[in-house]
VOGU-3710 file (C-alpha; in Angstrom, 3 decimals, decimal comma):
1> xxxxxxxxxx> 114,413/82,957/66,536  118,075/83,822/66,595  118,270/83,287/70,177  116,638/79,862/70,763  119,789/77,659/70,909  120,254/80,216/74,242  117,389/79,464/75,428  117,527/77,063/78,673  114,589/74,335/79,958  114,371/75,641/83,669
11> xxxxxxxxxx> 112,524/73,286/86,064  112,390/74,790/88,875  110,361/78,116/90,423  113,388/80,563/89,250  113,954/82,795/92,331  113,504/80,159/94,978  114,977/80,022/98,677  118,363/81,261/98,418  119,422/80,436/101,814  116,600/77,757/103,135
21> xxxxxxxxxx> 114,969/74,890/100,913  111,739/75,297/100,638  110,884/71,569/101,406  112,363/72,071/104,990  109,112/73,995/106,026  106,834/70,868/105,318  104,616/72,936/102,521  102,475/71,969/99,996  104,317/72,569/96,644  102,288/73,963/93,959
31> xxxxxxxxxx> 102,646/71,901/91,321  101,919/68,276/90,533  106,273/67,725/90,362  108,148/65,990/92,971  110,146/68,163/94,814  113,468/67,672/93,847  112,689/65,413/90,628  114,613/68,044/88,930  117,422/70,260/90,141  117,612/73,747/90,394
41> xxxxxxxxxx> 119,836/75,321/87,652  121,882/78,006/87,738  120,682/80,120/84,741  117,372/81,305/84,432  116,300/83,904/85,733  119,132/86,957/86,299  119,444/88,540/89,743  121,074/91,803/87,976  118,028/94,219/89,665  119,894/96,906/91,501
51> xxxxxxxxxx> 118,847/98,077/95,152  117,912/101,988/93,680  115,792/99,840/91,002  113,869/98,016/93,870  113,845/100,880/96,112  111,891/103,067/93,058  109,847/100,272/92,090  108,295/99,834/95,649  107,529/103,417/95,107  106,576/103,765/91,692
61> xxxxxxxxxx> 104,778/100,718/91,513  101,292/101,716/93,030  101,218/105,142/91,051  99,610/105,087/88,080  97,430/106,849/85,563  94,476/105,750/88,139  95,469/108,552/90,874  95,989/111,508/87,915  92,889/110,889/86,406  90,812/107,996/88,348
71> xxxxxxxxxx> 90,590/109,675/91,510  87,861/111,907/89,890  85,457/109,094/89,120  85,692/107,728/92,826  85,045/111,415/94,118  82,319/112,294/91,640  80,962/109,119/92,906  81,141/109,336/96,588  81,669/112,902/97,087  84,449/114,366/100,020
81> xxxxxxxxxx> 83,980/111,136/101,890  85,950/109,365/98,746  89,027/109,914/101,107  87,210/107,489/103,425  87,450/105,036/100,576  90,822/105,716/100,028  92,031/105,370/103,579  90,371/101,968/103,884  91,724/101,114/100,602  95,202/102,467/102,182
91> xxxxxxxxxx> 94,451/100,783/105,132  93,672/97,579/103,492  96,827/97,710/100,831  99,426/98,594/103,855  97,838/95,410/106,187  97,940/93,282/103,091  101,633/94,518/102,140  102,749/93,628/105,303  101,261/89,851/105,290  102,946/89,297/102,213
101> xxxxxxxxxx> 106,413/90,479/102,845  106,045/88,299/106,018  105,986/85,550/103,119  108,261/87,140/100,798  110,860/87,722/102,643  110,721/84,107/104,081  110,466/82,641/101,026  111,184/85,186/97,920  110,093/83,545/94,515  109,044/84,963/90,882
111> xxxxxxxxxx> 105,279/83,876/91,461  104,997/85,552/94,995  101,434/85,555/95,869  100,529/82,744/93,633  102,872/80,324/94,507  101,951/81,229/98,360  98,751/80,382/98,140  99,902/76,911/96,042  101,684/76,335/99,115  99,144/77,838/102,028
121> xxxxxxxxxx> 96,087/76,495/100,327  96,587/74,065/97,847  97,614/73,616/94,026  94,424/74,978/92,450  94,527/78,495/94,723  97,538/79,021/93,443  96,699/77,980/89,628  93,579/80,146/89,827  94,880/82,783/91,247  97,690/83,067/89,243
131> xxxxxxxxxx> 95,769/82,937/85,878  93,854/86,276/87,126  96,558/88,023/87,739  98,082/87,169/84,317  94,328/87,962/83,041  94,080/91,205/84,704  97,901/92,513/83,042  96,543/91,287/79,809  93,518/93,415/79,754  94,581/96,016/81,502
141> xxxxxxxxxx> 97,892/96,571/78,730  95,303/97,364/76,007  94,118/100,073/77,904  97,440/101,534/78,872  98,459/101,548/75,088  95,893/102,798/74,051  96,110/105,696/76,516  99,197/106,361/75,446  98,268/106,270/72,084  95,849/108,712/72,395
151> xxxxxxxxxx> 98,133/111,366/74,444  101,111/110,772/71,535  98,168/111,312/68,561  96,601/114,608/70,476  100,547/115,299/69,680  101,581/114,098/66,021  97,373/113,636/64,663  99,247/112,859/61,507  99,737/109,495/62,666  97,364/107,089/63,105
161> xxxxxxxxxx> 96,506/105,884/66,485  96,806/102,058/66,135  100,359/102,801/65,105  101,586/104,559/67,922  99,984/102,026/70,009  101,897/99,328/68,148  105,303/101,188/68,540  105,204/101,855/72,171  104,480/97,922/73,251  106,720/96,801/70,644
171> xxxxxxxxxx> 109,206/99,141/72,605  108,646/98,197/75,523  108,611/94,762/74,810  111,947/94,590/72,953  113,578/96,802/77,028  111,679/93,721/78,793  113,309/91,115/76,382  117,247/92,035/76,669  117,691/92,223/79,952  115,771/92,645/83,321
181> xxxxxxxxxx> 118,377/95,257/84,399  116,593/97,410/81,331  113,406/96,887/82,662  114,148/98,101/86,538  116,743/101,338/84,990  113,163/102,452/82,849  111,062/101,896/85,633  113,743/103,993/87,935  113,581/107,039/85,668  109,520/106,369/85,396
191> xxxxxxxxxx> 109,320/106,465/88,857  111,086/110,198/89,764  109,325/111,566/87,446  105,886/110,213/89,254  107,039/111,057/92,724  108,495/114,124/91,162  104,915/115,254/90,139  103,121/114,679/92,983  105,349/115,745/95,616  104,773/118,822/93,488
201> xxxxxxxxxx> 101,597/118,786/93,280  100,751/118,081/96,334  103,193/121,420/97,767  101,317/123,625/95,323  97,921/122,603/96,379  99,112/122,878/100,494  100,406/126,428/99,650  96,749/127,362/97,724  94,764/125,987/100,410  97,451/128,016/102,707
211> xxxxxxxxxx> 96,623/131,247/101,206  99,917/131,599/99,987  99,484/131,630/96,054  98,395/135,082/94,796  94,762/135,578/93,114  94,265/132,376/93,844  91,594/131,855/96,603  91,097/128,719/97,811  87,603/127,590/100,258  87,912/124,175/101,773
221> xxxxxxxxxx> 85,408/123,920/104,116  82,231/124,704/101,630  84,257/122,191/99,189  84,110/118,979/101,980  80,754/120,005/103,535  78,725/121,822/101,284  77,001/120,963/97,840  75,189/117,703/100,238  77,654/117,003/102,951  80,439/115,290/103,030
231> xxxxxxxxxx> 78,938/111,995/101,535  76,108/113,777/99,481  75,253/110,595/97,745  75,051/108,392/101,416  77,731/105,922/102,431  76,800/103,067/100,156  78,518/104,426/96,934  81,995/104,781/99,538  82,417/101,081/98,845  82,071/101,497/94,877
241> xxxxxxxxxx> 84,647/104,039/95,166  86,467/101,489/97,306  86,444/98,994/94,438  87,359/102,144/91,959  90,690/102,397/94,399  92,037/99,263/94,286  92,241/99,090/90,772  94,483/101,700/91,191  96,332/100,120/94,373  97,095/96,762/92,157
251> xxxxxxxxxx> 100,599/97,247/91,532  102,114/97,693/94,918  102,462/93,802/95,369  104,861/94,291/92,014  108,090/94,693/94,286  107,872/91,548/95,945  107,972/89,929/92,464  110,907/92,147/90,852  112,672/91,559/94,301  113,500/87,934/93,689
261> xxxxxxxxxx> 115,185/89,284/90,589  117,676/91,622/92,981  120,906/90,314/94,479  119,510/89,662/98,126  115,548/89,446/97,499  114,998/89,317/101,416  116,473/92,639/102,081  115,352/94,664/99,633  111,459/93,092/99,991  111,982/93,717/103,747
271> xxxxxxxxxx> 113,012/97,801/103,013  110,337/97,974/100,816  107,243/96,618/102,698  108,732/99,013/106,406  107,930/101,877/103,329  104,832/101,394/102,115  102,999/103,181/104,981  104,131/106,245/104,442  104,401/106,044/100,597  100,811/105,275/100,196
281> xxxxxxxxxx> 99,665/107,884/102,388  101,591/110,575/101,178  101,383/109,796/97,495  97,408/108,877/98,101  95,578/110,209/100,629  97,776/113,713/100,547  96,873/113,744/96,829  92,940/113,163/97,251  93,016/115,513/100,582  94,529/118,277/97,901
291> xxxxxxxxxx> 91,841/117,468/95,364  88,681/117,869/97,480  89,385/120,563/99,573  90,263/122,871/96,410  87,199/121,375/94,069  83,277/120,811/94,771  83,185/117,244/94,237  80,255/117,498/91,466  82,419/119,968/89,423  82,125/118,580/85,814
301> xxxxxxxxxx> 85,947/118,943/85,321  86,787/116,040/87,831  85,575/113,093/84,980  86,201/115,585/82,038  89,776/116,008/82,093  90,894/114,444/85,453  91,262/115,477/89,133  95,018/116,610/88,628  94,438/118,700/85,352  91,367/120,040/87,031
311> xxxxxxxxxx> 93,270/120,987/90,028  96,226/122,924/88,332  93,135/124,643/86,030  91,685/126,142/89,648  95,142/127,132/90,544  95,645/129,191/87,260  98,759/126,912/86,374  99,994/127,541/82,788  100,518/124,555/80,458  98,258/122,572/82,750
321> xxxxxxxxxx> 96,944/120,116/80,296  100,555/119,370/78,156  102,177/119,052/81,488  99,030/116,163/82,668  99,233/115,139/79,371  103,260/114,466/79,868  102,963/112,788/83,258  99,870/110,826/82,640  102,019/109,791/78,853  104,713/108,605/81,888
331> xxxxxxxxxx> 102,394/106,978/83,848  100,822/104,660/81,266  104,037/103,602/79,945  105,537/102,725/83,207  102,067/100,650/83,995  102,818/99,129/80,660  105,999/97,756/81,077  105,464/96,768/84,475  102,464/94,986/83,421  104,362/93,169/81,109
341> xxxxxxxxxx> 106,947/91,903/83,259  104,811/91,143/85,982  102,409/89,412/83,621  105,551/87,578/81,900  106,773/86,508/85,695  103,923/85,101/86,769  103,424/83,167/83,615  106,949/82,057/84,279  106,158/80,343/87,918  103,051/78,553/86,255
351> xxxxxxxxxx> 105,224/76,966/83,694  107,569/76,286/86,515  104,886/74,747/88,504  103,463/72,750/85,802  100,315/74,978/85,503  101,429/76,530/82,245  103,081/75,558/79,211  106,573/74,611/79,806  108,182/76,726/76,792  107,303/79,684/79,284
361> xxxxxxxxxx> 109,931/78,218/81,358  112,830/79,118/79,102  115,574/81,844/79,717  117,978/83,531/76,816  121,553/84,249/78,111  120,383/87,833/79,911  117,874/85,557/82,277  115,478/86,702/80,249  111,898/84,360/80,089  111,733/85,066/76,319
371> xxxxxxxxxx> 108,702/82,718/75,555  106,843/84,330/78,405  106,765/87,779/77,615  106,161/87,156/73,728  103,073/85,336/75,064  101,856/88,220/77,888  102,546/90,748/74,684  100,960/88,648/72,172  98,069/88,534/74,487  97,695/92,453/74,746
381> xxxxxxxxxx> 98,292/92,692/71,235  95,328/90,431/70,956  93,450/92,957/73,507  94,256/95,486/71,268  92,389/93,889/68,406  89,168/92,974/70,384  89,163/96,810/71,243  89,268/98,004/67,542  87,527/95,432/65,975  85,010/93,586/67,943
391> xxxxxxxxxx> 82,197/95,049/69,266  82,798/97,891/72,422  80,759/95,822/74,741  82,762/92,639/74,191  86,254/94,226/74,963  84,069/96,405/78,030  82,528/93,173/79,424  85,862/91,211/79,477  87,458/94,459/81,414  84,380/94,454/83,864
401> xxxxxxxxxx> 86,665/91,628/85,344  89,910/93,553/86,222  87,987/96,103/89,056  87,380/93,598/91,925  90,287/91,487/90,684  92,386/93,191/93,494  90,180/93,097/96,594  90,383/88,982/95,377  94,330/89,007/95,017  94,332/90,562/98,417
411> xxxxxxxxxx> 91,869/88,251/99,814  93,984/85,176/98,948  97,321/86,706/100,334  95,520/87,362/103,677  94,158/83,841/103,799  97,515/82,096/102,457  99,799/84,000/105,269  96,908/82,995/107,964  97,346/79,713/107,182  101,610/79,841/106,894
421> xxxxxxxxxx> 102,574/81,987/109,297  102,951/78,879/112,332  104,789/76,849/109,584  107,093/79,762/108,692  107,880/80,995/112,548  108,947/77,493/113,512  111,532/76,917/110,619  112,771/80,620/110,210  113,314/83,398/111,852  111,229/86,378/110,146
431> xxxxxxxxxx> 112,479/89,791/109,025  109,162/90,893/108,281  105,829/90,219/110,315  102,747/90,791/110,069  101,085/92,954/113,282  99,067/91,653/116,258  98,961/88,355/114,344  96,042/86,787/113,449  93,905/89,236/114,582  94,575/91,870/111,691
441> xxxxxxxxxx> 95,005/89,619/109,144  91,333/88,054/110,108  90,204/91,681/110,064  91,606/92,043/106,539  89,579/88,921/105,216  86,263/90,201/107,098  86,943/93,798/105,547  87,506/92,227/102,261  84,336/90,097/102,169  82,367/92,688/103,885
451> xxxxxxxxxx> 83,257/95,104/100,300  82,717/92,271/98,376  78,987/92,212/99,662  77,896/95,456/99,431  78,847/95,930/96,405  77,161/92,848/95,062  74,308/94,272/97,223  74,511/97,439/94,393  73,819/97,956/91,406  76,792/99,939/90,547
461> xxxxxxxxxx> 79,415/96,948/90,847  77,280/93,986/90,996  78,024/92,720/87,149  81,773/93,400/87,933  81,908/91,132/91,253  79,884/88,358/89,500  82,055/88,025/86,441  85,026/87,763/88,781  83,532/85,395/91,281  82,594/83,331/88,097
471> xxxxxxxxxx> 85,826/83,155/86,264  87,083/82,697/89,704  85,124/79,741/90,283  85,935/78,793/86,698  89,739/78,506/86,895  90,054/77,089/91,073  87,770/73,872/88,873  90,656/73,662/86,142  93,250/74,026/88,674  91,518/70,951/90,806
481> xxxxxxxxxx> 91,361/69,094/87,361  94,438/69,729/86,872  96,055/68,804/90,045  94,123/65,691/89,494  95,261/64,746/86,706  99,065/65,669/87,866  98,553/62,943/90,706  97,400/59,846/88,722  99,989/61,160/86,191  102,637/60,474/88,930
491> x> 101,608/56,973/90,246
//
């Protein structure tokens, strides 16, 4: 590779404290290094994300193709009281959000979460759960190409779809490898054209249900409580829908990663979190309030073509599926390159932590981690393959892991900021904290576990929590191994 003699060893977790070191607060590190064995250097990772970059990613971040065309599944499977799901799920995401700014801003680094729970909990928390994060990007960027692949070959059929799907990660790929500046300026422009959509959208469907759209008649009360009630199927299937959302939710925590990457991480992590109460309820809720009032929730169209098409269809919009087609094309590529530069970050801390391969821990000129998003792509391109050539219910079983991965990212960000909040307080003061500490944040883990069980309880999600919990279980043992065999490796 041209570039390699550019390429720098960094030692160090890239973003780091700034203004504070980190061993002043007395925390577990999360690697098997001594703290300090090797200094800090001052390339790696570039801090060239601009504040309109962070501001749009803490907004575009939790939209994806999930809310244009997902939201049908979770109301065809709960029925009207789906927006109970989603307001927990809201509910959940904003509590969550807060407890890790509260962390972030105290401590901003390129493995947030990850190297939190290193810290909060020990090395192996923050191994494991740093692995399924990576693990979810990695199968989730198959699906996103392949989406996109599908929309762009409904264009041009002339071209074959495993092509397309090759050019647009191998595009993506080459704006995540020169510079992370190109990365936040695509996901800018992704981003107003989301929030573009669905402020739209969202207006159009208020002025139907208004009466203010001519021949178009909208009913909303026989849409929420007839056809069964407002939860036709009972109020068991509102916690599959639950799990349905935070696939969809995964994202958000995205900012708080690209952050450390901006010129003063603390700030712009602090501006985001104070946001993302009224961003997901407006972009969310408003959406799925919109949906059900104006559709039955057992019309066909919801899982057909998607709740938005479906939507615009009822309203007698023109062009309704090119313009879907368009936004949900948008969508999917902004997923995708997020995926991959969250997927390449978090790689990055592991290597810097000593719980990856240390090649991932080398920069190009730019600040670019080179070696770690060749491997993340590489690893989708390798999902890619297992979805065209192996068998359909290998690829589906090794997805059936992604669903609940969220509700177990969450789960370990509530328990690490439990644990480092009295740490924290006493050596800084905080720009973000979490509310009526602990009281919420114990009410996050019981609402967390409390999903977790009923859906095991089901038979809906059961398969899906399982293979989690087991590949769960599977990496916290190789992290313990691992941290292990880092200690007798240091005596």
């Amino acid at each position: 590779m041209a570039e390699t003699s550019h390429l720098n060893r960094r030692g160090d977790t890239v973003a780091g404290i700034r203004s504070m070191d980190i061993g002043s607060f007395g925390l577990r590190d999360g690697s098997h290094r001594d703290a300090g064995s090797e200094p800090a250097k001052k390339e790696a990772l570039a801090h060239s994300l601009k504040q309109r970059h962070v501001v749009m990613l803490s907004i575009g971040g939790s939209i994806g193709a999930g809310l244009f065309v997902g939201s049908g599944r979770a109301i065809a499977e709960a029925g009207p009281a789906a927006i109970v799901a989603y307001v927990l799920a809201s509910l959940l995401v904003v509590l969550v959000m807060r407890m890790l700014g509260e962390m972030a801003c105290a401590m901003p680094d390129s493995g947030s979460f990850s190297t939190y729970a290193g810290k909060a909990i020990g090395p192996w928390a923050g191994f494991m759960i740093g692995w399924m994060y990576w693990w979810f990007w990695v199968l989730v960027l198959p699906l996103e190409a392949t989406a996109a692949a599908n929309i762009l070959n409904s264009w041009f059929p002339q071209v074959e779809l495993w092509k397309f799907c090759l050019a647009v990660t191998c595009l993506l790929t080459v704006a995540n490898l020169a510079s992370v500046k190109h990365y936040g300026e695509l996901e800018f422009w992704f981003s107003v054209v989301k929030v573009t959509a669905i402020v739209i959208f969202i207006a159009c469907g208020a002025a139907a249900i208004a009466g203010l759209i001519p021949h178009v008649h909208v009913h909303a009360s026989p849409n929420l409580f007839g056809q069964g009630g407002f939860a036709p199927n009972g109020w068991t299937p509102v916690a599959g829908a639950m799990l349905t959302t935070m696939f969809t939710f995964l994202g958000t925590e995205v900012v708080t990663i690209a952050a450390a990457e901006s010129k003063d991480p603390a700030r712009e992590i602090s501006r985001a979190i104070t946001s993302v109460v009224w961003r997901i309820s407006l972009f969310y809720i408003g959406s799925i309030a919109i949906i059900i009032c104006i559709l039955p929730w057992n019309d066909p169209a919801l899982t057909k073509i998607g709740s938005y098409q479906a939507v615009l269809q009822a309203l007698h919009v023109p062009y309704a599926k090119p313009m879907i087609d368009s936004l949900i094309l948008v969508a999917v590529c902004s997923c995708l390159n997020s995926g991959l530069y969250t997927a390449s970050r978090m790689i990055f801390s592991l290597g810097a932590r000593g719980q990856a391969p240390s090649v991932m821990t080398y920069t190009n000129r730019a600040g670019v981690p080179v070696f770690a998003v060749l491997a993340s792509t590489l690893a989708a391109f390798a999902g890619v393959a297992a979805n065209y050539l192996a068998p359909s219910f290998v690829f589906e079983a090794l997805l059936s892991t992604t669903g609940s991965i969220a509700l177990l990212v969450y789960l370990v960000i509530a328990v690490s900021q439990l644990r480092l909040r009295t740490r924290l307080h006493t050596q800084a003061t905080l720009k973000v904290r979490m509310w009526l500490h602990p009281f919420l944040g114990l009410f996050v883990v019981l609402l967390i576990v409390g999903a977790l069980g009923v859906m095991v309880s089901g038979q809906a999600h059961r398969e899906e929590v399982v293979a989690t919990l087991g590949l769960s279980a599977f990496l916290a043992a190789v992290g313990r191994f691992h941290q292990k065999r880092g200690k007798s490796g240091s005596r």
